[in-house]
SERO-4910 file (N, C-alpha, C, O; in steps of 0.05 Angstrom, whole numbers):
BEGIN
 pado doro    nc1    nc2    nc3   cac1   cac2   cac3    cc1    cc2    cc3    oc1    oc2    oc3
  Unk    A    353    710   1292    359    683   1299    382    673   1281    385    684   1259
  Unk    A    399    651   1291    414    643   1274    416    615   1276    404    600   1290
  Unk    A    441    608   1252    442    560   1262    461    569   1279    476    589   1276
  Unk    A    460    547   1302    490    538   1312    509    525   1289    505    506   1273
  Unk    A    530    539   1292    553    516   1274    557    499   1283    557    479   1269
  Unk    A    562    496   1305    565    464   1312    547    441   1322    553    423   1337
  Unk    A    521    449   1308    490    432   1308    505    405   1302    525    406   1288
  Unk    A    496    379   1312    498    353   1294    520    338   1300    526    315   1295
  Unk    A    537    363   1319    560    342   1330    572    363   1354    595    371   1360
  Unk    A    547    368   1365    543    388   1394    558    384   1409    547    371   1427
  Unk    A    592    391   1415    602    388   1442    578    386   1472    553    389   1472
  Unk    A    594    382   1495    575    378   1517    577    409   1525    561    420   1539
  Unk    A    599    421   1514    606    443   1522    589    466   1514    586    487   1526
  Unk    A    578    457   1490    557    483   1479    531    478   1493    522    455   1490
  Unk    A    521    490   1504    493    495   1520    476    506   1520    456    502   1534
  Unk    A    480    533   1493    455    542   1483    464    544   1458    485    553   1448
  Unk    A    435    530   1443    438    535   1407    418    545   1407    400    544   1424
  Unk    A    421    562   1378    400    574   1364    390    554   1330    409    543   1319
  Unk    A    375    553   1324    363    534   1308    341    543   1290    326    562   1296
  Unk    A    341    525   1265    323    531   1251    308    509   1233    323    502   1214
  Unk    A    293    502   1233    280    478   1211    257    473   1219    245    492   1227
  Unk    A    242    448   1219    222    440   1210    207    416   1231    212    392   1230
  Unk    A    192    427   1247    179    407   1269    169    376   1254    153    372   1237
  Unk    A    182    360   1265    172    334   1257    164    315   1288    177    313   1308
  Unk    A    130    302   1281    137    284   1300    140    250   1289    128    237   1272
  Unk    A    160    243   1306    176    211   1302    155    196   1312    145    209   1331
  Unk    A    143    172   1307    142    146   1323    160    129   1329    153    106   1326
  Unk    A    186    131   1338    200    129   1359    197    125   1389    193    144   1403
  Unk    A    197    101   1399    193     89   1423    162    106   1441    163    111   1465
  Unk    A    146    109   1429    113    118   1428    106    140   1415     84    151   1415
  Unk    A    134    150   1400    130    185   1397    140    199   1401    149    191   1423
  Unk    A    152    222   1397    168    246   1402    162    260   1381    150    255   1360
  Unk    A    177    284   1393    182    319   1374    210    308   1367    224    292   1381
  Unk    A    216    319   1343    241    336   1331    244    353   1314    223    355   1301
  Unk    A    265    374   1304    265    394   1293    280    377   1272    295    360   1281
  Unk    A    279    378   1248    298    373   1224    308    398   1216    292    416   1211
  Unk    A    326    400   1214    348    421   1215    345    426   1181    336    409   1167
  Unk    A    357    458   1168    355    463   1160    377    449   1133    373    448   1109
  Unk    A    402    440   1151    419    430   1148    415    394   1147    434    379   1143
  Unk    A    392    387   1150    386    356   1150    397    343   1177    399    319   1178
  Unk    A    404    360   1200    403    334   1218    383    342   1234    371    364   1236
  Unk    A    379    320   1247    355    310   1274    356    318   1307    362    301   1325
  Unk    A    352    334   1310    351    350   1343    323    342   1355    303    352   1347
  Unk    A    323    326   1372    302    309   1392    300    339   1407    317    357   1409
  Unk    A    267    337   1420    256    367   1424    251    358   1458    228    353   1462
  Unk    A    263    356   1474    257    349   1506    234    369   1510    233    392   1501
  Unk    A    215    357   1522    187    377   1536    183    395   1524    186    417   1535
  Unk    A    175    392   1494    165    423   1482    144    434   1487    126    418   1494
  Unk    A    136    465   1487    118    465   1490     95    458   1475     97    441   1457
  Unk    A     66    474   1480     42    450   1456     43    464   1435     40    450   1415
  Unk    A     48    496   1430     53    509   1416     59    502   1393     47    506   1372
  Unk    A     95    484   1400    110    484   1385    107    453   1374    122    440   1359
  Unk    A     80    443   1390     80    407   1364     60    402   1354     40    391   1363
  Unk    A     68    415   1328     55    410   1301     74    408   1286     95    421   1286
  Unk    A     62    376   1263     83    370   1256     80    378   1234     58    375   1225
  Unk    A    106    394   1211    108    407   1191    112    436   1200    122    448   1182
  Unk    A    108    455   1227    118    472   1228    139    479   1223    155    461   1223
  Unk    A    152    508   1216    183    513   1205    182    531   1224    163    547   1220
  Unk    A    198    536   1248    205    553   1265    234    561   1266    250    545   1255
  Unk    A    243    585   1278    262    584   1299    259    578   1329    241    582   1345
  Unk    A    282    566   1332    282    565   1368    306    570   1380    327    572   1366
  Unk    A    307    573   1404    331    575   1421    321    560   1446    300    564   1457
  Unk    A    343    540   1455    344    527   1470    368    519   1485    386    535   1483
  Unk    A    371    498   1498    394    487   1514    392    462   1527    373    451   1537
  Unk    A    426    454   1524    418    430   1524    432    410   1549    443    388   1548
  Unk    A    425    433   1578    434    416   1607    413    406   1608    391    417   1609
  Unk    A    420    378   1609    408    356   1631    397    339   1596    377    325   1595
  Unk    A    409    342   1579    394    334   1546    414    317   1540    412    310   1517
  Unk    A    445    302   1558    455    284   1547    445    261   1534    450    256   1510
  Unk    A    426    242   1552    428    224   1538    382    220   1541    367    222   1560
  Unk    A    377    216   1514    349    213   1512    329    181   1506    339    159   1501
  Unk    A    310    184   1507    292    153   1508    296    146   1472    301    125   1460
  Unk    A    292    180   1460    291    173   1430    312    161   1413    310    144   1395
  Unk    A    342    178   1430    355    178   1417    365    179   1387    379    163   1375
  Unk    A    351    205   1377    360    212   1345    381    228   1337    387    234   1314
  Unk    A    391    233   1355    409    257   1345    419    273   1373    417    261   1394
  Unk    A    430    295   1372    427    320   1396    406    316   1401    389    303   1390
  Unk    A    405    332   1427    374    338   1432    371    369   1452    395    372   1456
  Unk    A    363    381   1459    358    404   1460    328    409   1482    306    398   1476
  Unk    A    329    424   1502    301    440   1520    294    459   1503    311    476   1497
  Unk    A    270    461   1494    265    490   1484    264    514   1496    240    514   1501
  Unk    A    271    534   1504    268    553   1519    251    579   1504    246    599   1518
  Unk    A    244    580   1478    231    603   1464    230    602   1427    250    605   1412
  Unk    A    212    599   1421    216    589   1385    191    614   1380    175    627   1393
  Unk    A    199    611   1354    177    635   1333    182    620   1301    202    616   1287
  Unk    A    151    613   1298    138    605   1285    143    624   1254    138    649   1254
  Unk    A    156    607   1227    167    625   1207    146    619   1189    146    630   1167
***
């Protein structure tokens, strides 16, 4: 697995990142997932699976981010999960 380099200021153009950090959940407008990046920024987690929300986990993931323009949380990027492993 690896970071995206361009995590945190994600063209619309990049559509699949790979990632790494630290499951957090927000109380943010009732709640949400995010990943805190390894790098300190905030990637909002669209429909994770249940797997992957616990908060304090350190995973990798790979995901993408059509249809993840604009979100309810709005923290940061935000990202679909498509497959993470638990570090």
């Amino acid at each position: 697995m690896y970071e995206s380099p361009g995590l945190g200021g994600l063209s619309r153009s990049d559509v699949n990142v790979a990632i790494r950090g630290t499951v957090r959940r927000l109380g943010l407008e009732g709640g949400l997932w995010a990943l805190m990046t390894d790098d300190g920024r905030t990637v909002e987690l669209i429909d994770p699976p249940d797997g992957l929300c616990r908060d304090g986990l350190r995973v990798e993931l790979e995901g993408d981010r059509s249809g993840a323009d604009v979100t309810v949380g709005m923290v940061g990027d935000a990202v679909r999960v498509r497959r993470f492993k638990a570090l």
